[in-house]
C-alpha positions in Angstrom: 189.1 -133.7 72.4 190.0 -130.7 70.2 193.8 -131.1 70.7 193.4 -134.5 70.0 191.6 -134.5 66.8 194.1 -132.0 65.5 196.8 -134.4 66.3 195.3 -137.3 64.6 194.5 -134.8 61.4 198.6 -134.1 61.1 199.3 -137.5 61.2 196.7 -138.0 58.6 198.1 -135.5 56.4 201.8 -136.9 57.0 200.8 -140.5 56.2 200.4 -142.5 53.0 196.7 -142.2 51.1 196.6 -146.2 51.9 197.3 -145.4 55.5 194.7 -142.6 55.5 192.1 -144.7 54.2 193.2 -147.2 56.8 192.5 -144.6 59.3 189.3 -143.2 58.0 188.4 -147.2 57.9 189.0 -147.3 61.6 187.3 -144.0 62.6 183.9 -145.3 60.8 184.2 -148.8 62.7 184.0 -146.8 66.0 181.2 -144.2 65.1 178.6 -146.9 65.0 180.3 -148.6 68.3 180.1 -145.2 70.3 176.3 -144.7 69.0 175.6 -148.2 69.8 176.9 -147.6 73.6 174.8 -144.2 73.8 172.3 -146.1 72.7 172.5 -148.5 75.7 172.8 -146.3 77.9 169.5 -145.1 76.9 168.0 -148.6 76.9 169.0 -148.8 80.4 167.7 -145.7 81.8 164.8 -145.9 80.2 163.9 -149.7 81.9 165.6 -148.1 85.4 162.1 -146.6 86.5 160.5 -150.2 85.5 163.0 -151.9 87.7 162.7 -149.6 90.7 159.2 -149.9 90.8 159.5 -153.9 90.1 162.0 -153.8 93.5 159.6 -151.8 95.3 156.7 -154.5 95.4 156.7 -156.6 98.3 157.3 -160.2 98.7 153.9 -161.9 99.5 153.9 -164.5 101.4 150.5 -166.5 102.0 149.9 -169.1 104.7 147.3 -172.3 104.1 145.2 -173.3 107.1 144.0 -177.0 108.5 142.9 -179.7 105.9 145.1 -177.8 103.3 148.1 -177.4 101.5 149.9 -175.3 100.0 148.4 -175.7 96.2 144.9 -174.2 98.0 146.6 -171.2 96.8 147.3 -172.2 93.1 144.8 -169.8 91.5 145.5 -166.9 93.9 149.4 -167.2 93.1 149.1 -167.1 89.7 147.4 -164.0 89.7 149.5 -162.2 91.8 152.3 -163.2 89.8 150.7 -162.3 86.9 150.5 -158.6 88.4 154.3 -159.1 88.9 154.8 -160.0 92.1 157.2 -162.6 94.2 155.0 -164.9 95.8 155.8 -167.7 98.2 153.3 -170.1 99.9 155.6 -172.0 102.9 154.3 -175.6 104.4 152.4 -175.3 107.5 153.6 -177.8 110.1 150.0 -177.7 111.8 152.1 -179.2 114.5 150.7 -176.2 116.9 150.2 -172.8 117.2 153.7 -171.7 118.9 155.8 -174.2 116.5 153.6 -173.5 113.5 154.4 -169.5 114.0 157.9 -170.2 115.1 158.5 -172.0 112.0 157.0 -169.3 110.1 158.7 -166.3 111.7 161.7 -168.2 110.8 160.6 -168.3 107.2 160.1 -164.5 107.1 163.5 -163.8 108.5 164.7 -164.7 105.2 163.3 -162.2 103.3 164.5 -158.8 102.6 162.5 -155.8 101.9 158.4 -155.4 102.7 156.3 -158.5 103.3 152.4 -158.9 102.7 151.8 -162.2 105.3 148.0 -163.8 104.5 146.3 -166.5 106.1 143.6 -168.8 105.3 141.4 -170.1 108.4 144.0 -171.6 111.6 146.7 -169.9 109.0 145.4 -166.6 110.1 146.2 -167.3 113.9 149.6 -168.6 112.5 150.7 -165.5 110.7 148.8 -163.6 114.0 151.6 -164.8 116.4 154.4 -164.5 113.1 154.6 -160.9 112.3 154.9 -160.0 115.8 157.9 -157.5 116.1 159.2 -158.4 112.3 159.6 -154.7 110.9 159.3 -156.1 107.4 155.7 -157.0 107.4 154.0 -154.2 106.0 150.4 -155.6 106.1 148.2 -158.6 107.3 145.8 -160.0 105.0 143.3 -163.0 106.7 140.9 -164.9 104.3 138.1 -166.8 106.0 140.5 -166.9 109.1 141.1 -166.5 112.6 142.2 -163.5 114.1 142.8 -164.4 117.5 143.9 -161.6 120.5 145.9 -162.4 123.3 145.1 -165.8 125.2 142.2 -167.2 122.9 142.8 -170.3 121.0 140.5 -171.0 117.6 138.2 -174.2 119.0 136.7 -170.9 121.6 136.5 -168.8 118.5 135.2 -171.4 116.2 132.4 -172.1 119.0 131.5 -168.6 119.9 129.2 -167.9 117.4 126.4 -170.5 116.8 126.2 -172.1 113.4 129.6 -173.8 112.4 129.4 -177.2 111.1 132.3 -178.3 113.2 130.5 -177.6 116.7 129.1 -181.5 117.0 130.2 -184.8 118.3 134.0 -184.5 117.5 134.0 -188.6 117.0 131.7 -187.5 114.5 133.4 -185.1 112.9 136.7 -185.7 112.6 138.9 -189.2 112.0 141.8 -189.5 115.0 145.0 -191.0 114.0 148.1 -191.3 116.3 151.2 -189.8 115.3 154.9 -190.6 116.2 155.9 -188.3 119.6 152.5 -187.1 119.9 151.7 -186.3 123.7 149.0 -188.0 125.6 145.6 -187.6 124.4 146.7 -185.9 121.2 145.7 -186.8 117.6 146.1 -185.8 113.8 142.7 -184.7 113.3 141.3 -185.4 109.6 137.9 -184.3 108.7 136.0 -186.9 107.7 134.8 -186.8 104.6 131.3 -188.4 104.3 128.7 -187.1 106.0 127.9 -188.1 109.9 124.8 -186.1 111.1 124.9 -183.6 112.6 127.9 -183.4 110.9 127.5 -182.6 107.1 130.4 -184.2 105.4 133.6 -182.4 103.6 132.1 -181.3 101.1 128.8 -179.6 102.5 130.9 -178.6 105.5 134.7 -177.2 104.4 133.7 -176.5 100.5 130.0 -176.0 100.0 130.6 -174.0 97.0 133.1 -176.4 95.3 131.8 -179.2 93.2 131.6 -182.4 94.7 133.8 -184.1 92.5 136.2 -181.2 93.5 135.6 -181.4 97.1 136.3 -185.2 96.9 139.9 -184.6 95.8 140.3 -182.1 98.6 139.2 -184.3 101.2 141.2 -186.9 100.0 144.3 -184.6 99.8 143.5 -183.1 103.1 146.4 -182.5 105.6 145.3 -182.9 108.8 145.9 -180.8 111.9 147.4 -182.1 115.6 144.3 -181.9 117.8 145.8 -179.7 120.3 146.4 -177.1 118.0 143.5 -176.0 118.5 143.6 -175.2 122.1 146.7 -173.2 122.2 146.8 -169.8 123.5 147.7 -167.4 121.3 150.1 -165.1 122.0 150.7 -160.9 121.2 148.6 -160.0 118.1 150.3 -158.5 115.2 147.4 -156.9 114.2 147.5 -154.6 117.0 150.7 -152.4 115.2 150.2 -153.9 111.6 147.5 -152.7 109.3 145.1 -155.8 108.3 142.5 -157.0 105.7 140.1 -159.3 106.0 137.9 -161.5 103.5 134.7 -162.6 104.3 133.2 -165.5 103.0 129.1 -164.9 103.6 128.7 -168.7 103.5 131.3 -170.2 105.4 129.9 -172.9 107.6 133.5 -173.8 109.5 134.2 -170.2 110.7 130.8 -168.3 111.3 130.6 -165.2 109.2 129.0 -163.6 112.4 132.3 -164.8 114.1 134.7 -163.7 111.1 133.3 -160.1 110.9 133.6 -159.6 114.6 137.3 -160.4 114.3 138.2 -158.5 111.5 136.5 -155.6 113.0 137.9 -155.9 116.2 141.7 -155.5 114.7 140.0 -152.6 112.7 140.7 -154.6 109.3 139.5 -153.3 105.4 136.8 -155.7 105.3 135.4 -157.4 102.0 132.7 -160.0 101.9 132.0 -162.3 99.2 129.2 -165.2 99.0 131.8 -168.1 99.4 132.5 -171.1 101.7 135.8 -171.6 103.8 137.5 -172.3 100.8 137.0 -168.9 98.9 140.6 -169.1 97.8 140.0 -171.9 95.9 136.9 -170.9 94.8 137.0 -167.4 94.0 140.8 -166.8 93.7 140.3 -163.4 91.5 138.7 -161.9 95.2 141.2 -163.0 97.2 144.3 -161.7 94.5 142.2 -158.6 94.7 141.9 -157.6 98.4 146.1 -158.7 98.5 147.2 -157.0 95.7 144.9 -154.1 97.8 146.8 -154.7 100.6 150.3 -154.7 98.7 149.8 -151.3 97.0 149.4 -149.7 100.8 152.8 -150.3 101.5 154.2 -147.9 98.5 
């Protein structure tokens, strides 16, 4: 740099005073330039810590149940992505439990880096039979769900605990519609959304803590399941090698809370409770972002 300076101060001193001020002219352009690139270089390292940490979040993935969508998630994804994370909520088929997680663990293939995987109610046997062997799920996260072992479909786990709303005269309860390929005996199974004793209706049933007007455009919205869904075994439990959290609603009248608690402590899951219905996503979306965004920090 020396030597080079001392060259460009003989020419300097050989050359014209028009050609010197020419030079000097030149010289002062780049001063600014080479501050303006130190400069950026310090711009950059100082957002490369952000960044890093922004990389290290995981991708969280969440999982609707029966008579649901999707949007059931709305208010819980746009707090999470508030808090800066990449959320995705994939279509379940609700075709049947092997299919549904198949298509799921097909899903989560896609994704590099750590995965948080919840599920909401038959969602949570879904994301159960998903995670199994995928190194990338970090932590399982079931709101009002089922957490199923080895063998036990949800209509047994639904029914082992007195007290769901679900338990009565299927005709009933549900509306039966065929459905193209369907085998014998099976159905898309829509709850029905008026009341039919002992059956209480959608609303008092699926979203007793939801307005009514609310509840209406959910039933009417409402996705329904293939009846033998419900019967399928389930297979290996993720929860056994994946760490899980679990939501409670205290007034859920689908899944018994006595039912939901034995679950979640059974796969040893951080348990919250809240006084909500089935649909405590919907209803109390800051809860639910909560005990994620809990679960999401634990794999840091």
């Amino acid at each position: 740099m020396r030597t080079s300076l001392k060259l460009r101060g003989a020419k300097l001193r050989a050359a014209s005073v028009a050609v010197s001020v020419a030079a000097l002219a030149v010289v002062a352009a780049l001063i600014p330039s080479q501050m303006g690139a130190a400069a950026s270089h310090a711009a950059a390292a100082s957002r490369a810590p952000h960044s890093a940490t922004a990389a290290a979040k995981p991708t969280i993935v969440l999982e609707h149940g029966a008579w649901a969508d999707g949007s059931s998630w709305s208010g819980v994804i746009r707090r999470l992505q508030s808090d800066g994370y990449t959320v995705v909520a994939p279509p379940n088929p609700l075709r049947g439990l092997a299919s549904d997680a198949a298509t799921l663990a097909d899903f989560l293939a896609t994704i590099p880096g750590p995965i948080v995987l919840a599920g909401h109610s038959y969602g949570g046997a879904v994301i159960t039979n998903a995670a199994t062997g995928n190194p990338n799920v970090k932590a399982l996260v079931y709101v009002d769900a089922f957490i199923p072992d080895q063998g036990e479909n949800v209509f047994a786990l639904t029914a082992a605990q007195p007290g769901s709303c679900l338990g009565g005269d299927p005709a009933k309860t549900f509306n039966f519609v065929p459905y193209p390929g369907a085998p014998a005996g099976d159905f898309d199974a829509y709850l029905q959304p008026a009341p039919n004793l002992p059956y209480p209706g959608f609303h008092e049933c699926f979203a007793n803590d939801l307005p009514a007007s609310q509840a209406a455009v959910l039933a009417a919205t409402q996705r329904p399941i293939a009846l033998s869904a419900g019967s399928a075994p389930s297979g290996v439990p993720a929860w056994k090698t994946i760490p899980s959290w679990a939501l409670i609603g205290t007034i859920d009248r689908v899944i018994p809370p006595a039912e939901l608690l034995f679950m979640a402590q059974r796969a040893n899951a951080h348990i919250t409770e809240i006084r909500a219905s089935h649909l405590s996503l919907v209803s109390h979306p800051a809860a639910v972002a909560r005990v994620i965004i809990d679960a999401a920090r634990s794999t840091s």
